[in-house]
C-alpha positions as CSV (number, residue, x, y, z in Angstrom):
1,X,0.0,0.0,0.0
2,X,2.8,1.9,0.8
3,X,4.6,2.1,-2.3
4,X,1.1,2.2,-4.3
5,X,0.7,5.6,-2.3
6,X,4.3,6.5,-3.3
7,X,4.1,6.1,-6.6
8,X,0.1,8.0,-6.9
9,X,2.2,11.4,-5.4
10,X,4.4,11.2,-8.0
11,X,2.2,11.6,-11.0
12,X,1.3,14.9,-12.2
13,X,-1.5,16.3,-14.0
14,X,0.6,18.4,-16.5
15,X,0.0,21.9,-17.2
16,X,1.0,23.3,-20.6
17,X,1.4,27.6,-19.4
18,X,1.7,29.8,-22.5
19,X,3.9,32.8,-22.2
20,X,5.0,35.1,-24.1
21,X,8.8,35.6,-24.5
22,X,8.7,38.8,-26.3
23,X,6.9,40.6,-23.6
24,X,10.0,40.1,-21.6
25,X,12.7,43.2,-21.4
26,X,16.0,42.8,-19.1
27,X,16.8,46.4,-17.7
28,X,19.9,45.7,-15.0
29,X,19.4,42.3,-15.1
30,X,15.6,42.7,-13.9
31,X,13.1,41.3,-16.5
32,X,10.5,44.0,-16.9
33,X,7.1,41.8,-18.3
34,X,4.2,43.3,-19.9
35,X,1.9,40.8,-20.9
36,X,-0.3,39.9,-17.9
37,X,-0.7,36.0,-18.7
38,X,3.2,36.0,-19.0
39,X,3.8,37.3,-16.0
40,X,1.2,35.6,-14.2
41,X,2.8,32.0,-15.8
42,X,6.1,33.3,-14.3
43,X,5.0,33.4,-11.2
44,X,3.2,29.9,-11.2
45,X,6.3,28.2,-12.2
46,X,9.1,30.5,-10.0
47,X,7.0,29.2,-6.9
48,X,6.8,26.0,-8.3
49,X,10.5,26.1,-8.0
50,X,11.1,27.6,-4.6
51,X,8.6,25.5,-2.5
52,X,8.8,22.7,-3.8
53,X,10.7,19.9,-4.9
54,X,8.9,19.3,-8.2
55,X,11.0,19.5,-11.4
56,X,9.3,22.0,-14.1
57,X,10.5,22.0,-18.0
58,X,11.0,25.7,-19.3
59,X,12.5,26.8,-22.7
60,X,15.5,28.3,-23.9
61,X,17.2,29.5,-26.7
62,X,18.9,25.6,-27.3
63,X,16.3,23.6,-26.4
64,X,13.5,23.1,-24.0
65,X,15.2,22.6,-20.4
66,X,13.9,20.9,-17.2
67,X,14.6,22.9,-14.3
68,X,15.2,22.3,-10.5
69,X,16.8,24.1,-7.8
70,X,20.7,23.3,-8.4
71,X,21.1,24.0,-4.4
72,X,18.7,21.1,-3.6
73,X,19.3,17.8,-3.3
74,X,15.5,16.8,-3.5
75,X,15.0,18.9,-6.4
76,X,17.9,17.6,-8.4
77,X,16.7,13.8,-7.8
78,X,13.0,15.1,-8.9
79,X,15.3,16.1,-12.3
80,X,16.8,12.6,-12.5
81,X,13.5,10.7,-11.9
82,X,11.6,12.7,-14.5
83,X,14.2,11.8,-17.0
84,X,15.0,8.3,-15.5
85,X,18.6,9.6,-16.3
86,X,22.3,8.1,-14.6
87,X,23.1,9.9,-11.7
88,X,26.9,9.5,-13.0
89,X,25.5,12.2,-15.8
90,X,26.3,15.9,-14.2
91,X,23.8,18.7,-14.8
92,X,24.6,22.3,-16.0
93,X,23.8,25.0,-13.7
94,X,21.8,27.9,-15.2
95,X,21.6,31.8,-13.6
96,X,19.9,34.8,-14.7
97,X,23.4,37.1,-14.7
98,X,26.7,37.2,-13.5
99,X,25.8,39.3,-10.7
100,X,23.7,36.1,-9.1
101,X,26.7,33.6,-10.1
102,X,29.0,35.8,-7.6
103,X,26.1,36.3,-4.9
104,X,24.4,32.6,-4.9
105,X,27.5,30.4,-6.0
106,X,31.0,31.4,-5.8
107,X,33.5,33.3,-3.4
108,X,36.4,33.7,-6.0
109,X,37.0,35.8,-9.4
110,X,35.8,34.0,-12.3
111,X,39.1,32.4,-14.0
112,X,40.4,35.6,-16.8
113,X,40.9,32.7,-19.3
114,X,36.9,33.0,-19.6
115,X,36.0,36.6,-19.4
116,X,36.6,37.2,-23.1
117,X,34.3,34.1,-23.7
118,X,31.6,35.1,-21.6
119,X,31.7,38.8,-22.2
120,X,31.0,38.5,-25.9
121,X,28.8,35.2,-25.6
122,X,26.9,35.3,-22.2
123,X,23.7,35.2,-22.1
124,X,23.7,32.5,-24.9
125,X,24.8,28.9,-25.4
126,X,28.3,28.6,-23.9
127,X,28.5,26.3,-20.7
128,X,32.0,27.0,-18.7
129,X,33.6,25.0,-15.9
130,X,34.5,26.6,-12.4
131,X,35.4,25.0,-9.4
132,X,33.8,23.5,-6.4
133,X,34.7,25.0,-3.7
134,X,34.4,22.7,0.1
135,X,31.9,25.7,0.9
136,X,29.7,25.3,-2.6
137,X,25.8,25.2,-2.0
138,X,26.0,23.4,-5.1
139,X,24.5,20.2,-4.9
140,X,26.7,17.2,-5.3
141,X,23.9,15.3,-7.3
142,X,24.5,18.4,-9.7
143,X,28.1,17.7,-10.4
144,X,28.0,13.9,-10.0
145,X,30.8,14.5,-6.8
146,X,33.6,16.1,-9.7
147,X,35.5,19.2,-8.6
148,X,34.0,21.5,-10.9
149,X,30.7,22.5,-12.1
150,X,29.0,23.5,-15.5
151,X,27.3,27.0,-15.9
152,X,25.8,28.8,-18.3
153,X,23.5,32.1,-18.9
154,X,20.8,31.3,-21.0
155,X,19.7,33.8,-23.8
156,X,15.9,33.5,-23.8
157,X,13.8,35.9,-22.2
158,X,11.7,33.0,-20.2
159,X,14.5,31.3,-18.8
160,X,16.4,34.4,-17.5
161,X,13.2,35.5,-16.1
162,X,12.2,32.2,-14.7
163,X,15.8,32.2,-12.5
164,X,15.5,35.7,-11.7
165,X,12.1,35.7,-10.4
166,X,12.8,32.8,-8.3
167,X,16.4,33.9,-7.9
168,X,17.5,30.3,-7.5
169,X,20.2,28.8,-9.9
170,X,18.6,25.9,-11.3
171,X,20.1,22.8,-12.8
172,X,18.4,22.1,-16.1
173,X,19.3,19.1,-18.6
174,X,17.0,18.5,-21.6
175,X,13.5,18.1,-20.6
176,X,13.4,14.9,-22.3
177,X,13.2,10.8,-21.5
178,X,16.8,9.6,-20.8
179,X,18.5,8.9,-24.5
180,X,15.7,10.5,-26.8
181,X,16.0,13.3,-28.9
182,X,16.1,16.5,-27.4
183,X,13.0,18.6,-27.0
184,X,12.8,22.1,-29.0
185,X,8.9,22.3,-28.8
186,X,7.1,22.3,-25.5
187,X,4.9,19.4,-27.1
188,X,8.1,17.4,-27.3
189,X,8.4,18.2,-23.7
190,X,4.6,17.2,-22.9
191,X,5.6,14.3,-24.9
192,X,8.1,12.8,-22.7
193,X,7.3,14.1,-19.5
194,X,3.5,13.7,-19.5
195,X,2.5,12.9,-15.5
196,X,6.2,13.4,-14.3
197,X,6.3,17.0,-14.5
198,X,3.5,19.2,-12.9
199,X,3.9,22.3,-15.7
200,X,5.9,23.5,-18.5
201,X,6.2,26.7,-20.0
202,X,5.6,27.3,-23.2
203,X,7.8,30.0,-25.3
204,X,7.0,28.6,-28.4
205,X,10.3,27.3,-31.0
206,X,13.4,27.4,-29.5
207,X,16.1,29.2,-31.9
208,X,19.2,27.3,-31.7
209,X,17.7,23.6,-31.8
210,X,20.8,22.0,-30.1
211,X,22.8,22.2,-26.9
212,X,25.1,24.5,-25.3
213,X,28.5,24.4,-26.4
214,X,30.9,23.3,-23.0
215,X,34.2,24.8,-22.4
216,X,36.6,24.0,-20.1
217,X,39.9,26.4,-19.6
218,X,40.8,24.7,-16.2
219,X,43.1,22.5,-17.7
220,X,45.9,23.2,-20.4
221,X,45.4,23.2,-22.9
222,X,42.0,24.2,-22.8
223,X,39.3,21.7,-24.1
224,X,36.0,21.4,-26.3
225,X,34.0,19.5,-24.0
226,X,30.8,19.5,-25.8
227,X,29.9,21.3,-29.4
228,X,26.9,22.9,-29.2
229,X,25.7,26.6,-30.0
230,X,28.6,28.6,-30.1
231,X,31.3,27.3,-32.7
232,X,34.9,26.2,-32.4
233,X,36.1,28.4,-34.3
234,X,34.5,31.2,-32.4
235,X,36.0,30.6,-29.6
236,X,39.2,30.7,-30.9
237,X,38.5,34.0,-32.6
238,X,36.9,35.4,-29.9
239,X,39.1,33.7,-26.9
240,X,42.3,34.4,-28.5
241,X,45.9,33.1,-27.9
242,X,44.9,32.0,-24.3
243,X,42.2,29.1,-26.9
244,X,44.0,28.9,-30.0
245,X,45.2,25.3,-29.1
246,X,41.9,24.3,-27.8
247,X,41.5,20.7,-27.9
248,X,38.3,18.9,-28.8
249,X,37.5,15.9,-26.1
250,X,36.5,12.6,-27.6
251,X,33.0,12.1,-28.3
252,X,31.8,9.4,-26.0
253,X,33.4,8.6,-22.6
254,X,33.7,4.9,-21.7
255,X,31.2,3.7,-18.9
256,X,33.1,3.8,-15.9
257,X,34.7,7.1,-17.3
258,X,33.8,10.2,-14.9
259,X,32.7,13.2,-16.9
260,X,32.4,16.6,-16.4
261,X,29.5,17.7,-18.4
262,X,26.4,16.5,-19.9
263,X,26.7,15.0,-23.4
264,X,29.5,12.6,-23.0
265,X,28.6,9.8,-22.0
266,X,25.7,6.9,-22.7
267,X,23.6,6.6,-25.7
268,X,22.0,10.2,-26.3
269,X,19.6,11.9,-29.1
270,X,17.9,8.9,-30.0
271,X,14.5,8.1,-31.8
272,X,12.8,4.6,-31.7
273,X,13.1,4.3,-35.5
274,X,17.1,3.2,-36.4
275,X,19.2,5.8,-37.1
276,X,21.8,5.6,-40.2
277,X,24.4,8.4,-40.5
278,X,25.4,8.5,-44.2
279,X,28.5,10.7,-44.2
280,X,30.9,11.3,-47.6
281,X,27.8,10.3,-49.7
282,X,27.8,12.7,-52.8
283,X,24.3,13.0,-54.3
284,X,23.5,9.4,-51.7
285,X,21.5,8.3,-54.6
286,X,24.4,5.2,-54.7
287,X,24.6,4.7,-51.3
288,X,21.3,4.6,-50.2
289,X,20.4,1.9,-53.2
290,X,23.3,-0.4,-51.7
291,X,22.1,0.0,-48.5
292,X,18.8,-1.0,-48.8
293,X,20.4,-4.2,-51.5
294,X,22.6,-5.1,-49.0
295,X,19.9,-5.0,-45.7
296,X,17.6,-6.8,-48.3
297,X,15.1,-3.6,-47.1
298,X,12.1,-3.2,-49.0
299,X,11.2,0.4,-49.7
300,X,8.1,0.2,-50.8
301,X,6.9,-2.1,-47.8
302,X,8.7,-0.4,-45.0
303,X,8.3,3.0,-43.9
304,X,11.2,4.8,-44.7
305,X,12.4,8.7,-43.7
306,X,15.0,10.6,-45.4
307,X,16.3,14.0,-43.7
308,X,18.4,15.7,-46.3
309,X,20.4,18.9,-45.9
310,X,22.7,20.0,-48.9
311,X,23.9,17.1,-51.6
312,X,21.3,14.3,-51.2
313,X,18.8,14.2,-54.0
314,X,15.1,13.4,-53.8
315,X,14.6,11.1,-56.1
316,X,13.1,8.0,-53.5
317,X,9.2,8.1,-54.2
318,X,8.9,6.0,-51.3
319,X,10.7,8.3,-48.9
320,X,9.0,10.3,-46.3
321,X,11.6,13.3,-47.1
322,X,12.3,16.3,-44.7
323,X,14.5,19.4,-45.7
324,X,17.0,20.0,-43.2
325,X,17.8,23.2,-44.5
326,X,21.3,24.1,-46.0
327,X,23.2,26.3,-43.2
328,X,24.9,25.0,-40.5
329,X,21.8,26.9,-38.3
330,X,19.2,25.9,-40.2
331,X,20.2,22.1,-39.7
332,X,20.7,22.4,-36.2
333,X,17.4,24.4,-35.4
334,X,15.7,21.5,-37.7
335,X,17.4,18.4,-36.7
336,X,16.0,17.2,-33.4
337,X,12.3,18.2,-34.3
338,X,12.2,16.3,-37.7
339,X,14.0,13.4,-36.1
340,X,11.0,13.4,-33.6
341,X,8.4,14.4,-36.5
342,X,9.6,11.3,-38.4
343,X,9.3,9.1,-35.2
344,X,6.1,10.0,-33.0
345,X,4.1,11.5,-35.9
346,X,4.7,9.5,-39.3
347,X,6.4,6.3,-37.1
348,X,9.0,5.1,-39.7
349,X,11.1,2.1,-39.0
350,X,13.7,3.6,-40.6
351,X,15.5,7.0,-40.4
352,X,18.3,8.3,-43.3
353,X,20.5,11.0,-42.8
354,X,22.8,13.2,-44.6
355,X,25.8,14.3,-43.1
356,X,27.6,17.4,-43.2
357,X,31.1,18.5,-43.0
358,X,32.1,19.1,-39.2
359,X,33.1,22.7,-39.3
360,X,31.2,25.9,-37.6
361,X,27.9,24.7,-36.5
362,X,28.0,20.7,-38.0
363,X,30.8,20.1,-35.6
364,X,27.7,20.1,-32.8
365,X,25.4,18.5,-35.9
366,X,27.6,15.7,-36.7
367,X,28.4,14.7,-32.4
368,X,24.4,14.3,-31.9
369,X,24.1,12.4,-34.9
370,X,26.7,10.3,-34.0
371,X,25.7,9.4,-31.1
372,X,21.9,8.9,-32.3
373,X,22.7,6.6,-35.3
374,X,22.8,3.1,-35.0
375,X,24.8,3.0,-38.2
376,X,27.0,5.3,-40.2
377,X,27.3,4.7,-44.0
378,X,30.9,6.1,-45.4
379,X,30.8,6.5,-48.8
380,X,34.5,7.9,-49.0
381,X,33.9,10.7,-50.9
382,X,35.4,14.4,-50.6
């Protein structure tokens, strides 16, 4: 009876709240709202966060985030159960503005190897490491007991609001199921999360469609954790001498490996449908007929998507075929919405996809899709 009662208090009834992000103004750091629902929503969801334990999903300008209170041990473990996510897997912790970094979280200078970095990308999609200090407030379920933690200023009007309103730094992974594609819709969120959650907050699309880039310029030379919104090669350009020899970590950490940040570790980004990565392809008309030959796949009996950016051809009458777009931004604001389109909505069995070349924004393209394909076709080509 016991654990019946147990498990009844933790399903929700989940609320979708609309807001209304470009009612939102920042003047010093202090969101000024002027739509009355927004605000209202706000509210809902900033007491949500401080008197309870309950985890609430929330957008950004990556993708849709599911937020706790990163100085709560109950709240962070509400975050893990929602996404029935490793506890080995750290969290990033997001804040509103510097100014609440130096009040809520740390006693020291930020490192000057970052202030370059986060004074021409913050708010926005660059996660940096600092260290845990034996005095942090940090919760140790945030950083999976490493020596550092992952933090970030998020550039969307309803997150920074959300943290300053509540002025609690929250920890905030995807606000998705453990492993599945990550949500940029709060549908996708609703999705998932349906009766784990008690509300998210709807800000509509979220612009940059994948994760944060992570940075870490503890160590020398500095390192690429994670590719995400903010491009290798602006760092360097931005960061200077102190990043010119920036090193980009390898993509997925063994199991027993400790990690820093999110990203690095377990199977990530995936749809139910199999994933093949078809990389060096040319026009894939080739590669995809030998694929299908050589699987002895039938396209005209099995449900087949293709999600093409700038070479493939559309010449498979069978295809259910999605447009990627042909920028590196346009791919990654597209990617994880099709490859959930293609899944929940049309429920192929089977999901191509072109790859790109891994420089500016398909360095962060090419790691999810790595790590979501079951397969990868190489067709050799330049």
């Amino acid at each position: 009876m016991l654990l019946f009662t147990l498990r009844r208090a933790m399903s929700f009834t989940t609320r979708i709240l609309k807001v209304r992000p470009e009612s939102i103004q920042f003047v010093n750091d202090k969101p000024q709202i002027s739509d009355n629902e927004t605000l209202i929503n706000l509210e809902i969801a900033a007491k949500e966060l401080t008197t309870t334990h309950n985890a609430i999903g929330f957008p950004t300008e990556t993708v849709y985030g599911l937020a706790g209170s990163a100085l709560s041990d109950e709240s962070v473990k509400s975050i893990y159960k929602a996404k029935n996510r490793p506890a080995d897997n750290p969290l990033i912790v997001h804040i509103s503005s510097i100014e609440q970094l130096k009040r809520k979280l740390i006693n020291y200078e930020i490192p000057q190897v970052y202030l370059d970095l986060i004074s021409h990308f913050w708010p926005g999609p660059l996660t940096i490491l600092l260290p845990i200090t034996k005095d942090s407030p940090i919760s140790k379920l945030v950083t999976a007991n490493q020596d550092t933690f992952a933090v970030r200023v998020p550039n969307h009007p309803v997150a920074r609001a959300l943290i300053a309103m509540s002025d609690t730094p929250i920890a905030a992974p995807s606000a998705n199921a453990s492993t599945r594609p990550s949500p940029t819709l709060a549908e996708h969120v609703y999705h998932d999360l349906n009766g784990k959650i008690p509300l998210i907050l709807d800000g509509g699309a979220c612009d940059v469609g994948v994760e944060s880039t992570v940075i870490d310029g503890l160590v020398d030379p500095p390192m690429l954790l994670r590719p995400g919104g903010v491009s290798l090669e602006d760092i360097k350009r931005v960061g200077g001498k102190l990043w010119e020899n920036i090193v980009v970590a390898k993509k997925t950490a063994g199991k027993l490996e400790p990690v820093k940040t999110p990203g690095m570790k377990y199977r990530h980004y995936s749809p139910t449908a199999k994933v093949v990565l078809f990389v060096n392809c040319g026009d894939g008309i080739n590669a995809i007929e030998n694929y299908l030959t050589n699987n002895k796949v039938d396209a005209s009996a099995t449900k087949i998507a293709l999600l093409k950016s700038k070479h493939f051809g559309e010449d498979h009458p069978h295809f259910i075929i999605k447009r990627l777009g042909t920028t590196g931004n346009e791919i990654s604001h597209n990617l994880f919405k099709y490859l959930r389109e293609v899944d929940e909505e049309d429920k192929v069995e089977l999901i191509f996809v072109e790859g790109i070349d891994e420089t500016n924004e398909g360095l962060a393209v090419m790691n999810r899709l790595s790590k979501a394909a079951m397969e990868v076709v190489n067709g050799g080509e330049a």
